[in-house]
ChimeraX commands (.cxc) that place a marker at each C-alpha (Angstrom):
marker #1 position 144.84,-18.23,300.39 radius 0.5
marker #1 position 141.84,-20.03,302.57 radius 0.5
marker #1 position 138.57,-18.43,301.81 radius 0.5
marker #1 position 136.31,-18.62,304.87 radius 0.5
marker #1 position 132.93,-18.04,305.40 radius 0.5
marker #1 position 131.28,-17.54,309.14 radius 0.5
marker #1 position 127.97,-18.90,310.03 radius 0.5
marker #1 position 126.66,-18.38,313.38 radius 0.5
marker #1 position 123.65,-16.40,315.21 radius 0.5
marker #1 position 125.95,-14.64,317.43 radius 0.5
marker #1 position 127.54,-11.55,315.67 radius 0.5
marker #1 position 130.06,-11.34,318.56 radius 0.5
marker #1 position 131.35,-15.02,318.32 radius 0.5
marker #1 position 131.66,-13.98,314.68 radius 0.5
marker #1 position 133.34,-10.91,315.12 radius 0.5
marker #1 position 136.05,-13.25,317.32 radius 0.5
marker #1 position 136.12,-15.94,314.93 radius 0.5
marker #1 position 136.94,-13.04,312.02 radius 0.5
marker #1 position 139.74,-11.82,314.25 radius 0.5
marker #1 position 141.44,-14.57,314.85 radius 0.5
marker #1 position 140.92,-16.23,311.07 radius 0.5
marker #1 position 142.23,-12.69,309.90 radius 0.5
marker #1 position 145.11,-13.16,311.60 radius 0.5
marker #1 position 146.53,-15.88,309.85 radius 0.5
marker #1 position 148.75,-14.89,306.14 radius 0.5
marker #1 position 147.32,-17.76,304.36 radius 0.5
marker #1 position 143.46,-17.14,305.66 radius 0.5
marker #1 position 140.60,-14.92,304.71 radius 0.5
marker #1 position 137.21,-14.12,305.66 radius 0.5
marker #1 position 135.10,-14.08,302.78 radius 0.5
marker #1 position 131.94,-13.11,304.03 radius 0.5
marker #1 position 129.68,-13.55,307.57 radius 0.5
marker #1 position 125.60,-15.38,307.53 radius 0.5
marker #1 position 123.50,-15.29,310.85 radius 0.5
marker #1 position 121.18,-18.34,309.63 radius 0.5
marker #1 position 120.34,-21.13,307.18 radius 0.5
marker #1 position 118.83,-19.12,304.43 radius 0.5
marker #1 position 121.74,-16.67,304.25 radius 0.5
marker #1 position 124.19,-18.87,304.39 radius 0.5
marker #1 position 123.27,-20.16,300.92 radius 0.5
marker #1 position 123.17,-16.66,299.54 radius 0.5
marker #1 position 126.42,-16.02,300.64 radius 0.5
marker #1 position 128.20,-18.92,299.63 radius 0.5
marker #1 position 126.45,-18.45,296.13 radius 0.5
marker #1 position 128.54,-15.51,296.44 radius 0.5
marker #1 position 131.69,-15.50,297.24 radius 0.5
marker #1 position 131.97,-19.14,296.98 radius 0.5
marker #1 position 134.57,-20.05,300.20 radius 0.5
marker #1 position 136.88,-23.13,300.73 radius 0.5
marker #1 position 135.47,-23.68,303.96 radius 0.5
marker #1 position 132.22,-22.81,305.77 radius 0.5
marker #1 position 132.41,-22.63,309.75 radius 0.5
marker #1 position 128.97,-23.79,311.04 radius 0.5
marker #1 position 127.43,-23.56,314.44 radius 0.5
marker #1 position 124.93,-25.92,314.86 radius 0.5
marker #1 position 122.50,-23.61,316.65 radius 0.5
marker #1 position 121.23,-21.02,314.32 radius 0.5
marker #1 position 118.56,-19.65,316.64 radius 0.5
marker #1 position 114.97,-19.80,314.97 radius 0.5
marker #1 position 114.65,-21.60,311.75 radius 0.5
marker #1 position 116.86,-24.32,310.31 radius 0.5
marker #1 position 119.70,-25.68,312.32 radius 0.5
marker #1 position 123.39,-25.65,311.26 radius 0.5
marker #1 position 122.41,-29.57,310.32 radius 0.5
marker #1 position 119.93,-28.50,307.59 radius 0.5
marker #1 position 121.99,-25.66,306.39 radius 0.5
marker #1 position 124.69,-28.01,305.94 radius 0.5
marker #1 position 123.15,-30.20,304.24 radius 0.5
marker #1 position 121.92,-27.28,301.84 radius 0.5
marker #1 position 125.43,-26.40,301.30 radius 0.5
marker #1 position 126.82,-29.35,300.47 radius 0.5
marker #1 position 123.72,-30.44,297.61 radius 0.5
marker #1 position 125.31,-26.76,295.65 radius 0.5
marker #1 position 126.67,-27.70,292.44 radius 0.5
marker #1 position 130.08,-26.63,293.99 radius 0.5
marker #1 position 129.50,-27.38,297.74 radius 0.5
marker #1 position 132.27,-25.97,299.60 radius 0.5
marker #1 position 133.97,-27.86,302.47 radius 0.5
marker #1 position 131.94,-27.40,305.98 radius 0.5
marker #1 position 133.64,-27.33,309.66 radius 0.5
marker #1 position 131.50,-27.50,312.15 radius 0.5
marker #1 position 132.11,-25.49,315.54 radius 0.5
marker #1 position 130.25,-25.97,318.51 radius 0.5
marker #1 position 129.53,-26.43,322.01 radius 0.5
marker #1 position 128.05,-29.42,321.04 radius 0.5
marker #1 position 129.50,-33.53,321.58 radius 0.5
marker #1 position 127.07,-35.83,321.90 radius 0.5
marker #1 position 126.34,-38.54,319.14 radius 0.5
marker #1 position 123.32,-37.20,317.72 radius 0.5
marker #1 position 124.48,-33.89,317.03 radius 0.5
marker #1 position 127.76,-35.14,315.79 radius 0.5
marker #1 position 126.12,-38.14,313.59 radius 0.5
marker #1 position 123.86,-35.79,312.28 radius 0.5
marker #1 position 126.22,-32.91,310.97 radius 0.5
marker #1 position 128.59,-35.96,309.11 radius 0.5
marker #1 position 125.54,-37.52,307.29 radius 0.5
marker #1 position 124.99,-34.03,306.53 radius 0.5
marker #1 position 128.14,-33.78,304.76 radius 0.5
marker #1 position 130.53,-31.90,307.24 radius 0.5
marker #1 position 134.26,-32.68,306.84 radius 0.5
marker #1 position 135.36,-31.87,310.36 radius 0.5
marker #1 position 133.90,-31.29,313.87 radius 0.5
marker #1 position 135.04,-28.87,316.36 radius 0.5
marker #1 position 134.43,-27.56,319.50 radius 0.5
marker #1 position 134.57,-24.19,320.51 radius 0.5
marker #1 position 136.67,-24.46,323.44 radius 0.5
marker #1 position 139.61,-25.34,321.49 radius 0.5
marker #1 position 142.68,-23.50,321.04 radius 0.5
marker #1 position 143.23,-21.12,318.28 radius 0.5
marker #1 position 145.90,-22.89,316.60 radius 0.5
marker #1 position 143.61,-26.30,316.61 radius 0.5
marker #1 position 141.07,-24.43,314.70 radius 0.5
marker #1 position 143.37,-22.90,312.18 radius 0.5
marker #1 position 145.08,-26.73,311.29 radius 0.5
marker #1 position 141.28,-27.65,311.56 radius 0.5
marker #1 position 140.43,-25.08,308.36 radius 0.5
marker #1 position 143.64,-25.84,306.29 radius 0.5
marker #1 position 142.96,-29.59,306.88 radius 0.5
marker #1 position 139.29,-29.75,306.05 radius 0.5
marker #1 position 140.38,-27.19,302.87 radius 0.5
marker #1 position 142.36,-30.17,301.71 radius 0.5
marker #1 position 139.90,-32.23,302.27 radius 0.5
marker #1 position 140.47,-34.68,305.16 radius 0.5
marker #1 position 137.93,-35.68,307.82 radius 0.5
marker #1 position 138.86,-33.00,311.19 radius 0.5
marker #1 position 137.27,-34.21,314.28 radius 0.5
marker #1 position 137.66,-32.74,317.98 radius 0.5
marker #1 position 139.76,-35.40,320.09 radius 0.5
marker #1 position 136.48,-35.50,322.21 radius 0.5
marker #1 position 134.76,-36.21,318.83 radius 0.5
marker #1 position 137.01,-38.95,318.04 radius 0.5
marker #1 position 136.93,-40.62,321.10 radius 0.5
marker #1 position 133.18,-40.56,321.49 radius 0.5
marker #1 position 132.72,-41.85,318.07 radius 0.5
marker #1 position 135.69,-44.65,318.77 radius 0.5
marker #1 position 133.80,-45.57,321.86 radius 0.5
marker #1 position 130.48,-45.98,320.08 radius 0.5
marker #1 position 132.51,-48.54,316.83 radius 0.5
marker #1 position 134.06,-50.51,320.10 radius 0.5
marker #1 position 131.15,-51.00,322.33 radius 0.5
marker #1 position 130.42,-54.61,323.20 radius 0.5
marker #1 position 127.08,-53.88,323.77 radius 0.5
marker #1 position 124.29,-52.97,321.78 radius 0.5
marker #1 position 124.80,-49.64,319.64 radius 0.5
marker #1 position 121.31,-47.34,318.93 radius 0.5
marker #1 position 120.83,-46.83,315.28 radius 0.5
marker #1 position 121.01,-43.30,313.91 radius 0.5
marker #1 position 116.99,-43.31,313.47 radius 0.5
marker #1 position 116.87,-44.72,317.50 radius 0.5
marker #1 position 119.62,-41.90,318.42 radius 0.5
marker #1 position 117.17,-39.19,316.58 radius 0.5
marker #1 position 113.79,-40.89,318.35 radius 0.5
marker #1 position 115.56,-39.72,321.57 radius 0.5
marker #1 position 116.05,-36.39,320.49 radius 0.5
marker #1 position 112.45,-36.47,319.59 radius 0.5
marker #1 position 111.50,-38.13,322.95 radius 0.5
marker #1 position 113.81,-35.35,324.95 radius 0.5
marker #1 position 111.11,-32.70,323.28 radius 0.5
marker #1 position 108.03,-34.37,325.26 radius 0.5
marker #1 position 106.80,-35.54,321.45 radius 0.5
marker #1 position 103.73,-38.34,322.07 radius 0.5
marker #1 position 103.74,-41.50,319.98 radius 0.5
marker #1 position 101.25,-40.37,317.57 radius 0.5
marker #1 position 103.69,-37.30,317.03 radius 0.5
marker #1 position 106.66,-39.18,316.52 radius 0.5
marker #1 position 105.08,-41.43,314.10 radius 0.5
marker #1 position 104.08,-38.33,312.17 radius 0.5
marker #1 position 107.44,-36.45,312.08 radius 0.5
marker #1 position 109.11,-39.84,311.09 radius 0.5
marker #1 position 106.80,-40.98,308.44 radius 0.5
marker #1 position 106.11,-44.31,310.32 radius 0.5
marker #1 position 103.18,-45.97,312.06 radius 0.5
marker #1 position 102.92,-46.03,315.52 radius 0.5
marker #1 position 103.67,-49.74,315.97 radius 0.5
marker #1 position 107.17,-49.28,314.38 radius 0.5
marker #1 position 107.48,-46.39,316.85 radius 0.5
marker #1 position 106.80,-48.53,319.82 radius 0.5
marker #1 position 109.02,-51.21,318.60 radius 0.5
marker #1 position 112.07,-48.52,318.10 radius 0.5
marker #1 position 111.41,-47.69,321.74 radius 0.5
marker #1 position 111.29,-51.45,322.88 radius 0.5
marker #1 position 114.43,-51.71,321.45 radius 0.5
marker #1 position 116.04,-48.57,322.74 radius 0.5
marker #1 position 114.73,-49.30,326.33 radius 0.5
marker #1 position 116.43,-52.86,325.83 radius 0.5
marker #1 position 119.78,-51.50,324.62 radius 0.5
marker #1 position 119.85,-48.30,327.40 radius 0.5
marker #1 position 118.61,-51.02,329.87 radius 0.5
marker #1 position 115.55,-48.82,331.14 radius 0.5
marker #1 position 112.18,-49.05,330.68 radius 0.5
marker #1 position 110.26,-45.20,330.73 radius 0.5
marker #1 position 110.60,-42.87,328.24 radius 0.5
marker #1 position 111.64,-40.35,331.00 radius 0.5
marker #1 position 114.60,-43.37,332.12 radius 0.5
marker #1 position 115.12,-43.58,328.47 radius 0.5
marker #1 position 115.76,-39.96,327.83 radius 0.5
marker #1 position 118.07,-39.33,331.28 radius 0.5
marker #1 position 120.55,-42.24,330.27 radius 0.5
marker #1 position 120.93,-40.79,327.16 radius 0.5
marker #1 position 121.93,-37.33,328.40 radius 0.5
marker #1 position 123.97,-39.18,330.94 radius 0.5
marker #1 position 125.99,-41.00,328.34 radius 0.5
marker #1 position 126.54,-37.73,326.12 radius 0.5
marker #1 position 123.72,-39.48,323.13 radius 0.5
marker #1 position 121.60,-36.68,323.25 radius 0.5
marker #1 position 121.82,-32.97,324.71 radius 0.5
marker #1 position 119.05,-31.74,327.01 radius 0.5
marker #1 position 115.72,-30.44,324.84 radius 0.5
marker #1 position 116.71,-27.21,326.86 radius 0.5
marker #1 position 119.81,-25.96,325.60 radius 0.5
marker link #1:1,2 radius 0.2
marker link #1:2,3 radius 0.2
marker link #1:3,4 radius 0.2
marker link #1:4,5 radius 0.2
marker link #1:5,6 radius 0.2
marker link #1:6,7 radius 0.2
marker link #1:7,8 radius 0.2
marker link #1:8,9 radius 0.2
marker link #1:9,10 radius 0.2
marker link #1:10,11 radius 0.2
marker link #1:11,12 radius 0.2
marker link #1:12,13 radius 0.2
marker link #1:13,14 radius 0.2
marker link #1:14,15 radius 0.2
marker link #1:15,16 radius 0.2
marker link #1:16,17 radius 0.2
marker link #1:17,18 radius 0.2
marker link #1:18,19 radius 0.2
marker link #1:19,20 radius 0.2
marker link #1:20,21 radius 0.2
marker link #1:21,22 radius 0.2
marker link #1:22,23 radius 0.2
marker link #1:23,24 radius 0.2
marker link #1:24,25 radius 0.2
marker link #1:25,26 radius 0.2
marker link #1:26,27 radius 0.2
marker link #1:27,28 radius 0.2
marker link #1:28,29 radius 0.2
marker link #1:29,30 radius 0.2
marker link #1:30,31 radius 0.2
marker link #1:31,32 radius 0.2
marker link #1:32,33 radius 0.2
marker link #1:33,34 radius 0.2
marker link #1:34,35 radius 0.2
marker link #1:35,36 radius 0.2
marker link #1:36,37 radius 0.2
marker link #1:37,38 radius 0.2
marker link #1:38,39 radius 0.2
marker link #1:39,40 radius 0.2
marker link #1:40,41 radius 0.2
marker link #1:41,42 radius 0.2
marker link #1:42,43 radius 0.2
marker link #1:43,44 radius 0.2
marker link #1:44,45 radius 0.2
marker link #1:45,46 radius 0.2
marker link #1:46,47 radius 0.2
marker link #1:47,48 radius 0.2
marker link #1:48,49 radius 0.2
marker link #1:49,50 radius 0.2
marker link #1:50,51 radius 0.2
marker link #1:51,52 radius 0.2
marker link #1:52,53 radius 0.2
marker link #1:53,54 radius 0.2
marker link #1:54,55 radius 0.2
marker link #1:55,56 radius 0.2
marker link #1:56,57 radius 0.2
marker link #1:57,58 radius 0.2
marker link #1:58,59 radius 0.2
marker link #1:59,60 radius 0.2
marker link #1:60,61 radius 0.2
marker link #1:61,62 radius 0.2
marker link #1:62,63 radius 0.2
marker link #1:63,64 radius 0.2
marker link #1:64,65 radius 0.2
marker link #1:65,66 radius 0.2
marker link #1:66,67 radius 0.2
marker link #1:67,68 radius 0.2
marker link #1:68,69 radius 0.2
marker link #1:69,70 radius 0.2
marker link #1:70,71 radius 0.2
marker link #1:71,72 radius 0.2
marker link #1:72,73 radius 0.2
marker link #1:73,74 radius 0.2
marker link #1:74,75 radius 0.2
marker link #1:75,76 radius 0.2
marker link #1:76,77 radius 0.2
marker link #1:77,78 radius 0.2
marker link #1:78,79 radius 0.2
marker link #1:79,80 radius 0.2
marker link #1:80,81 radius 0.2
marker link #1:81,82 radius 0.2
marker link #1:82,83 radius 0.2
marker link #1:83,84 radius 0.2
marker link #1:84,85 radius 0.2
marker link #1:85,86 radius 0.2
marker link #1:86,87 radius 0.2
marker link #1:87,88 radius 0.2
marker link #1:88,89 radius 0.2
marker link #1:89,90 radius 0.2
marker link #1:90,91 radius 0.2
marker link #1:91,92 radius 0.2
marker link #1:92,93 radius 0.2
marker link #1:93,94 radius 0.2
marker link #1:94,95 radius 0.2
marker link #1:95,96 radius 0.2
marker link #1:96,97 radius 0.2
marker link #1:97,98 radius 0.2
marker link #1:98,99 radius 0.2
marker link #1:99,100 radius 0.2
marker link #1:100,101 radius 0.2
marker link #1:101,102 radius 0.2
marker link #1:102,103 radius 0.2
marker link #1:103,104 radius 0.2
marker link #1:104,105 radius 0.2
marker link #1:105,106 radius 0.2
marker link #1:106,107 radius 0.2
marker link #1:107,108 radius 0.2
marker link #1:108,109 radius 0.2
marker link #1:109,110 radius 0.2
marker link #1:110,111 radius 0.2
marker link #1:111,112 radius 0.2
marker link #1:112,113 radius 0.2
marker link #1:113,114 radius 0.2
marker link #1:114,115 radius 0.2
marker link #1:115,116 radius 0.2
marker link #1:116,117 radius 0.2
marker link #1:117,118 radius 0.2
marker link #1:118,119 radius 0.2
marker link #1:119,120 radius 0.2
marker link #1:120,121 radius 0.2
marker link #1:121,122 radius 0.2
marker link #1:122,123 radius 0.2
marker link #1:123,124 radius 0.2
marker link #1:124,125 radius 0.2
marker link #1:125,126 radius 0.2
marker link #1:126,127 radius 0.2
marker link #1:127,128 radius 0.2
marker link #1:128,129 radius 0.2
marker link #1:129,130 radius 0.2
marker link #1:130,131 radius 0.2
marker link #1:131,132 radius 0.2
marker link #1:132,133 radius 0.2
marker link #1:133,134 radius 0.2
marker link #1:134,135 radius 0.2
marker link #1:135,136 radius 0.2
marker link #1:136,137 radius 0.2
marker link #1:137,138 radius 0.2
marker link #1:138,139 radius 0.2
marker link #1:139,140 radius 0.2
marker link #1:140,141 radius 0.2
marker link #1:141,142 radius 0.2
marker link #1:142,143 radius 0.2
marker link #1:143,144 radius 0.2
marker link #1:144,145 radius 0.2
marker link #1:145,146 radius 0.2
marker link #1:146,147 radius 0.2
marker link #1:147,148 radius 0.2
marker link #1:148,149 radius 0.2
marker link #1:149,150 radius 0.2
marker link #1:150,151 radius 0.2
marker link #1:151,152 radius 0.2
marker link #1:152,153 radius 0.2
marker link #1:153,154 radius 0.2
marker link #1:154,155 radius 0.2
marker link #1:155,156 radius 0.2
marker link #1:156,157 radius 0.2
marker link #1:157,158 radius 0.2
marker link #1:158,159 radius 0.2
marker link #1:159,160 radius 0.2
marker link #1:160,161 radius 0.2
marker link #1:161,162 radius 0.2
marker link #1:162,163 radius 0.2
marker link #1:163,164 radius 0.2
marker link #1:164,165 radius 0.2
marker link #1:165,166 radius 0.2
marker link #1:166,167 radius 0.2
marker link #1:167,168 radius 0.2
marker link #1:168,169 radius 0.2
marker link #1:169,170 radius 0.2
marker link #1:170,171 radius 0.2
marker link #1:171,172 radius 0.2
marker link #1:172,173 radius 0.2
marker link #1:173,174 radius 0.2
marker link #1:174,175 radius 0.2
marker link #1:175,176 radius 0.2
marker link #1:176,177 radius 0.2
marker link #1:177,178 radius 0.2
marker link #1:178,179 radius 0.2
marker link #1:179,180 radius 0.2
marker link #1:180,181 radius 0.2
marker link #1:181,182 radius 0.2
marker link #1:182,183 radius 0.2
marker link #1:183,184 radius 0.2
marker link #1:184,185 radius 0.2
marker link #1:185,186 radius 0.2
marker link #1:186,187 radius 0.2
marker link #1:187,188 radius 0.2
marker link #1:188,189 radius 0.2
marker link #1:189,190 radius 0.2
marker link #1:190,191 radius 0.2
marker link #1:191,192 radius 0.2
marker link #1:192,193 radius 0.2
marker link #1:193,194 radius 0.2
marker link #1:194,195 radius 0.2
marker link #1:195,196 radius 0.2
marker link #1:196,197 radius 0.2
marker link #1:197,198 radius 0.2
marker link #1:198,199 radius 0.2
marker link #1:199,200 radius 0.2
marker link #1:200,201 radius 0.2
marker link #1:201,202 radius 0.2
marker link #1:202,203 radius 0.2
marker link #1:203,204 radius 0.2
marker link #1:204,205 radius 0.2
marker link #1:205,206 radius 0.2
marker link #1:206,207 radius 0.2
marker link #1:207,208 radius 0.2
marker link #1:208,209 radius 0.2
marker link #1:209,210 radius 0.2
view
């Protein structure tokens, strides 16, 4: 038997994703968390195979940073992240973070239970959207963005100044200006506000207003 643990900030979405997991004989829902800092308690717990993360947690830490907690335990268990999420920084993100698999929540019911059993063996799961973006972004003949230039759009996408990027990144501002140099080259713009609409455009970053 699958042991699975729900993490999302929607207690209906979790009371579907229990009905459905429920329904399968060789899976089980071990236990429900609402946000980052439950999560942990929970799967100190019961200890599941797999952990079902939404990325959007509401306030506080992320489904990023709570995977990322999960997976430093001294007996991490598997994550599978499901979202409405597909652009590159959310999906980079969540596999540096340790995730096994990535999928959306628009996919059928029988995708998401080969999704579990597959990342509870542990292979790599990924949404055919998923795959393909990530494909697309290994085969581009152009320039790629870095992960750090793909998160300095996020940042950019929030209204964050210069000085304030510099600060949340740890990094002058001169090495801030030259990432955006860079990115401007590489998205062929040159505003941040040109910058920031190609990248929503080409499914890099999500609006700052979902």
């Amino acid at each position: 038997m699958i042991r699975v643990a729900l993490v999302d900030d929607h207690p209906v979405v979790r009371a579907g994703m229990r009905a459905l997991v429920d329904g399968q004989d060789d899976l089980t829902v071990v236990g429900e968390a609402s946000d980052a800092h439950s999560a942990e308690q929970l799967v100190a717990a019961v200890r599941p195979d797999v952990v079902l993360m939404d990325l959007n947690l509401g306030r506080g830490p992320g489904g990023v940073e709570a995977t990322a907690r999960l997976r430093a335990l001294p007996e991490p268990p598997q994550v599978l992240v499901l979202t409405t999420y597909d652009t590159e920084a959310d999906i980079m993100s969540a596999i540096d973070a340790g995730a096994s698999g990535y999928l959306l929540k628009d996919a059928p019911p029988d995708d998401l239970f080969r999704a579990i059993r597959g990342t509870a063996r542990g292979e790599v799961v990924l949404a055919p959207a998923v795959a393909a973006r990530l494909v697309k972004r290994a085969g581009s003949p152009g320039p790629v963005l870095t992960e750090r230039e793909v998160e300095i759009l996020g940042l950019l996408a929030t209204g964050q100044s210069n000085r304030e990027l510099a600060k949340r990144l740890f990094v002058s501002e001169a090495t801030v200006k030259s990432h955006l140099s860079h990115i401007y080259t590489k998205l062929g713009v040159d505003t941040r506000a040109a910058a920031v609409a190609r990248a929503i455009e080409q499914h890099i970053i999500r609006p700052s207003a979902q």
